[in-house]
mmCIF file as Biopython writes it, N, C-alpha, C and O atoms, coordinates in Angstrom:
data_model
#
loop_
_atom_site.group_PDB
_atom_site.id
_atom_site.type_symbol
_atom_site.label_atom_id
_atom_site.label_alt_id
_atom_site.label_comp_id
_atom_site.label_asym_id
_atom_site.label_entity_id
_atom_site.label_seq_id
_atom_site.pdbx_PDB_ins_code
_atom_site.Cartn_x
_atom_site.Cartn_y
_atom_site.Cartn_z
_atom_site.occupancy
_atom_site.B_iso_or_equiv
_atom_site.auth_seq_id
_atom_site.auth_asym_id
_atom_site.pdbx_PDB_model_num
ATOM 1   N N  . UNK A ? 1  ? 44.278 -37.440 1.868  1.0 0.0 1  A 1 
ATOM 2   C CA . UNK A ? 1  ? 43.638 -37.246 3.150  1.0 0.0 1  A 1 
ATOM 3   C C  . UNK A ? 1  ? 42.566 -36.172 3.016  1.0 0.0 1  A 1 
ATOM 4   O O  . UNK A ? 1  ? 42.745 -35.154 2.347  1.0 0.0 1  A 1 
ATOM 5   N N  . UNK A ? 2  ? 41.546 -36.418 3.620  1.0 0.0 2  A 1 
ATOM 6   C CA . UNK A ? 2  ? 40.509 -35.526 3.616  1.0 0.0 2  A 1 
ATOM 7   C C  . UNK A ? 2  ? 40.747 -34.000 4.141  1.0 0.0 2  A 1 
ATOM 8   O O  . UNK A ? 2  ? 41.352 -33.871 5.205  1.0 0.0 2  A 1 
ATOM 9   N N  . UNK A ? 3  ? 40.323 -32.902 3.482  1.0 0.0 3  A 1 
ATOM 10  C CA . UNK A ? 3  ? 40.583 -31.680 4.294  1.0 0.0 3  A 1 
ATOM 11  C C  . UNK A ? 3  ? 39.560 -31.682 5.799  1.0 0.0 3  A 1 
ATOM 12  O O  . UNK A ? 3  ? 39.664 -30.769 6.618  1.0 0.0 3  A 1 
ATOM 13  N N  . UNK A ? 4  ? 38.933 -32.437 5.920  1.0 0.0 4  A 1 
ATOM 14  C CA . UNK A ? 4  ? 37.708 -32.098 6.956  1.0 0.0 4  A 1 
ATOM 15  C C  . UNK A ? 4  ? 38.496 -32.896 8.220  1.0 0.0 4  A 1 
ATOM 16  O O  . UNK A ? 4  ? 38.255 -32.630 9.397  1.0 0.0 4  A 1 
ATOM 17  N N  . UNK A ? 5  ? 39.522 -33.965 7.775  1.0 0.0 5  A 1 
ATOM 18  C CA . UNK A ? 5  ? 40.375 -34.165 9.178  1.0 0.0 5  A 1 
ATOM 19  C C  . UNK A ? 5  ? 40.982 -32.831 10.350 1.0 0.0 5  A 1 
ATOM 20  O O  . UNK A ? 5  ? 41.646 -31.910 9.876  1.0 0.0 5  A 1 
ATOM 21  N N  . UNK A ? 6  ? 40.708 -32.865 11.672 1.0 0.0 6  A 1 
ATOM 22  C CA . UNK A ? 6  ? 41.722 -31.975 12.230 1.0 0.0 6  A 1 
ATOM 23  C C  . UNK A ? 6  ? 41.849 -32.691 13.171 1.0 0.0 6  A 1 
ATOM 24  O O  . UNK A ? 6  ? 41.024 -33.470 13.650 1.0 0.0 6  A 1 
ATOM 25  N N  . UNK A ? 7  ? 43.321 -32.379 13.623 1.0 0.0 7  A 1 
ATOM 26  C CA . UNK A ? 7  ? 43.965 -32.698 14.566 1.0 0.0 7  A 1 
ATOM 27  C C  . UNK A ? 7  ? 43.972 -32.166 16.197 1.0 0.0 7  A 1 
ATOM 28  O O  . UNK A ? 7  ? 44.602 -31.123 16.369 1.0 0.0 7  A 1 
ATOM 29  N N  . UNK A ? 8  ? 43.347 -32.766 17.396 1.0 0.0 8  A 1 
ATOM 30  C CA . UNK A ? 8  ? 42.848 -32.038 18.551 1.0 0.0 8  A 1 
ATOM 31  C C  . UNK A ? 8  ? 44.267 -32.335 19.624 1.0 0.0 8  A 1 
ATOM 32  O O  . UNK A ? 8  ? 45.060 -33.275 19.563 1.0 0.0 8  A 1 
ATOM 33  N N  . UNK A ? 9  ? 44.245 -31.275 20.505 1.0 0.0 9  A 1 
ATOM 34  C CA . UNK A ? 9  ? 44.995 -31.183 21.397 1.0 0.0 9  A 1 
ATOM 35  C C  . UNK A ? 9  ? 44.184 -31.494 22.721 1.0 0.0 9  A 1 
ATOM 36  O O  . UNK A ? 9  ? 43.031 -31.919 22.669 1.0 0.0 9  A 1 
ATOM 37  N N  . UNK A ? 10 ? 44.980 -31.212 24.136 1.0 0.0 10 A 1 
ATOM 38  C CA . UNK A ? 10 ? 44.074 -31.048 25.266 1.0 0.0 10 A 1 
ATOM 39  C C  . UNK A ? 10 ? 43.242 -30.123 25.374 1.0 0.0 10 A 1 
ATOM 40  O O  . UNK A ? 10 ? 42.088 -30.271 25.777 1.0 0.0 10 A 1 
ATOM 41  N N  . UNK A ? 11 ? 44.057 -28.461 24.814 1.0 0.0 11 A 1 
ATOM 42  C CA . UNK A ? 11 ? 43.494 -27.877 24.930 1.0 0.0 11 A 1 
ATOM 43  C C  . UNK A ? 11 ? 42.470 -27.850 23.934 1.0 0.0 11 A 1 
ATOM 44  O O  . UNK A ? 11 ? 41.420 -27.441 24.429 1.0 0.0 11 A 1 
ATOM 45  N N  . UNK A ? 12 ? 42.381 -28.099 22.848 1.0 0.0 12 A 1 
ATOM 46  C CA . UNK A ? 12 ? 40.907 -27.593 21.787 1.0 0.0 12 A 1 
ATOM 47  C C  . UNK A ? 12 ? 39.883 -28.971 21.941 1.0 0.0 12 A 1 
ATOM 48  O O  . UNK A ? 12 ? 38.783 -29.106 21.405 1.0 0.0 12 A 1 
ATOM 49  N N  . UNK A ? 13 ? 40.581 -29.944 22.832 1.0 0.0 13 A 1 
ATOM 50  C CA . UNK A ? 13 ? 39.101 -30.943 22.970 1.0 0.0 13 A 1 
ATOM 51  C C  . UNK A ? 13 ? 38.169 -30.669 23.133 1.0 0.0 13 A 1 
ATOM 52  O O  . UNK A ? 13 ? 37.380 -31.082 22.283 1.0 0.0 13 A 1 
ATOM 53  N N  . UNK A ? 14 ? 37.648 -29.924 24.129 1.0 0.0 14 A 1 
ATOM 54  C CA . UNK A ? 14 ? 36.211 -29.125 24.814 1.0 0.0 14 A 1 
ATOM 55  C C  . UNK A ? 14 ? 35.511 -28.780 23.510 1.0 0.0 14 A 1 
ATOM 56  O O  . UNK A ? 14 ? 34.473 -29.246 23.041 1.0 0.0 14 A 1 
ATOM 57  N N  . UNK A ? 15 ? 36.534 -27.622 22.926 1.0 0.0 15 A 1 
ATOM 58  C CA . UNK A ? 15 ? 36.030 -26.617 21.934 1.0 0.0 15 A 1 
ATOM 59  C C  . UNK A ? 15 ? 35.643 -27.649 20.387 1.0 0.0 15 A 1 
ATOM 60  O O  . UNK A ? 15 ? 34.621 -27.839 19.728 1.0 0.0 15 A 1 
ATOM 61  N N  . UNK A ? 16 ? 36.634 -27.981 20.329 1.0 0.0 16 A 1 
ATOM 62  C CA . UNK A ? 16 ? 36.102 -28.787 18.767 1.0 0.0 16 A 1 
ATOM 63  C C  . UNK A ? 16 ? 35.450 -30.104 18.890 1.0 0.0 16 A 1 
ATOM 64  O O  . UNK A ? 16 ? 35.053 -30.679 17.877 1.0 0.0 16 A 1 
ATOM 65  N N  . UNK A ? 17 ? 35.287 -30.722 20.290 1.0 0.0 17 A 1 
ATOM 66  C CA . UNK A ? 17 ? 34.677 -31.946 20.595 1.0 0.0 17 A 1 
ATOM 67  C C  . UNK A ? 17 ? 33.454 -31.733 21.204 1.0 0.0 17 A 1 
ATOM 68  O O  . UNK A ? 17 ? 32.400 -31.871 20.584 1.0 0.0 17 A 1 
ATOM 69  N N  . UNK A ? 18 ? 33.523 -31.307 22.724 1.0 0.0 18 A 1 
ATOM 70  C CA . UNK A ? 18 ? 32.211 -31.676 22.951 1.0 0.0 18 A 1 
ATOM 71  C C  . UNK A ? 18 ? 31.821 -30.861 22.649 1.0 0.0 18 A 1 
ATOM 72  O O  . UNK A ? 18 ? 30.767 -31.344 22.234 1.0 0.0 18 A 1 
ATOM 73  N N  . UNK A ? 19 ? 31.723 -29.680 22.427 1.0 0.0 19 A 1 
ATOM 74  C CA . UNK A ? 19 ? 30.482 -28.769 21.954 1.0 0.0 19 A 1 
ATOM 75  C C  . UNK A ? 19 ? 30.456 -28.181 20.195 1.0 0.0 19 A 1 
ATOM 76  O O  . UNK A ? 19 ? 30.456 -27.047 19.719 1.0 0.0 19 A 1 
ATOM 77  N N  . UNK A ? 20 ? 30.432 -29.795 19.465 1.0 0.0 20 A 1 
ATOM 78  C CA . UNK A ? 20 ? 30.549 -29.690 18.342 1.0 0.0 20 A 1 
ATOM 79  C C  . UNK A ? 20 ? 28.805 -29.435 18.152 1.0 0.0 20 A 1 
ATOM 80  O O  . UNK A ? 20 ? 28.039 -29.682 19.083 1.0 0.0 20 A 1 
ATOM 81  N N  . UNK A ? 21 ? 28.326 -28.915 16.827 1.0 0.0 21 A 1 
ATOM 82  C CA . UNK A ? 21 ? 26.841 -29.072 16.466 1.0 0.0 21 A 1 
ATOM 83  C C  . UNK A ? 21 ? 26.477 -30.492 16.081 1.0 0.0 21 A 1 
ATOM 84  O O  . UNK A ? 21 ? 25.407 -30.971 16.458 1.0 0.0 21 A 1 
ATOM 85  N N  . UNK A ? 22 ? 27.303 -31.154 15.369 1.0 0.0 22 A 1 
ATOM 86  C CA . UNK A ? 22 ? 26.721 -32.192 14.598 1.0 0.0 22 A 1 
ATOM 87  C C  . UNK A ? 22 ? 27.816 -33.619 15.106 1.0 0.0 22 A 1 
ATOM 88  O O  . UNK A ? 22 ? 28.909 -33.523 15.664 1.0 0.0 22 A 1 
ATOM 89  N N  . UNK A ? 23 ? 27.291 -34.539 14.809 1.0 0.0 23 A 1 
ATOM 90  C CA . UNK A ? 23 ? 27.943 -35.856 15.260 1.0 0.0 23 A 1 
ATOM 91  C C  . UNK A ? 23 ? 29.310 -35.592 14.196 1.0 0.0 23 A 1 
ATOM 92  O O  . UNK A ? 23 ? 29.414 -35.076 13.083 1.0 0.0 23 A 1 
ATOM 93  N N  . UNK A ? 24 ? 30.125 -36.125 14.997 1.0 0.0 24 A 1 
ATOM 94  C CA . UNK A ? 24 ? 31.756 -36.377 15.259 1.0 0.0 24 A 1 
ATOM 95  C C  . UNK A ? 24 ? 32.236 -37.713 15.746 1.0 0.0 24 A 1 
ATOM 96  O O  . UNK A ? 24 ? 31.861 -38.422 16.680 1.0 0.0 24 A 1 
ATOM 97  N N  . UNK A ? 25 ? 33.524 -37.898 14.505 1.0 0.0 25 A 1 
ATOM 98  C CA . UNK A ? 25 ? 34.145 -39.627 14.797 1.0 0.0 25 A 1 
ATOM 99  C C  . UNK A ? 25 ? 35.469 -38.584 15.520 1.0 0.0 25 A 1 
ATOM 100 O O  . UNK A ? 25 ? 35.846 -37.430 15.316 1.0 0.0 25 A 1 
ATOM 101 N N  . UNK A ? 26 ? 35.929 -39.793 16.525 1.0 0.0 26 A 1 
ATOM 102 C CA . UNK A ? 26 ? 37.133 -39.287 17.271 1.0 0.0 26 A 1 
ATOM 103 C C  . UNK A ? 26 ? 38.231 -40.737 17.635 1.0 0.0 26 A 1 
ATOM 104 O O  . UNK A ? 26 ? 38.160 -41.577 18.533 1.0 0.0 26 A 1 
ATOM 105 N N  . UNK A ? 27 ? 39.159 -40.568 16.567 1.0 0.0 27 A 1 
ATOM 106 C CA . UNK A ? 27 ? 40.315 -41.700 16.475 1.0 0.0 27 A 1 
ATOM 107 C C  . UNK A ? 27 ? 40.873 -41.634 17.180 1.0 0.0 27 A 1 
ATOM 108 O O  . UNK A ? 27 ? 41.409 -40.533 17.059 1.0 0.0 27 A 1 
ATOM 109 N N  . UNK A ? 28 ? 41.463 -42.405 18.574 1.0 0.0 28 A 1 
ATOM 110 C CA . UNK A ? 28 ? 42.189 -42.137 19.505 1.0 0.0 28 A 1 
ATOM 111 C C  . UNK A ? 28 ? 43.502 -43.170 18.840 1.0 0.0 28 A 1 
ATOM 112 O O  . UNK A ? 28 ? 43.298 -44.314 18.434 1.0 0.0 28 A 1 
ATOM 113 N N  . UNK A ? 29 ? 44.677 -42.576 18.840 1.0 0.0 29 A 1 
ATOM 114 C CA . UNK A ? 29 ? 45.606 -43.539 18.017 1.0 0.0 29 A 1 
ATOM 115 C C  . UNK A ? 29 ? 46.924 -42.853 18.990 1.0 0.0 29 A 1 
ATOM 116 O O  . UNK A ? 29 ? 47.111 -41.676 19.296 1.0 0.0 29 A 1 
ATOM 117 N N  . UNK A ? 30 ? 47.942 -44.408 19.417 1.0 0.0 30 A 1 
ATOM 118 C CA . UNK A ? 30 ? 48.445 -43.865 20.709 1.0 0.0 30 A 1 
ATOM 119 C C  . UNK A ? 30 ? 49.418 -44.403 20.532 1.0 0.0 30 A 1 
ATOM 120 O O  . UNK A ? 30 ? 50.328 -44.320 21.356 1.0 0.0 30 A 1 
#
């Protein structure tokens, strides 16, 4: 597995999602 995977919560969505600098893939797996 890649080290550059992380794993988001509710709370760190904001922070590590939308106000990332650069384009971001986001796996929703449920």
């Amino acid at each position: 597995m890649s080290d550059k995977i992380i794993h988001l919560t509710d709370s760190s969505f904001e922070a590590d999602v939308l106000k990332a600098e650069g384009p971001i893939l986001v796996d929703f797996l449920g």
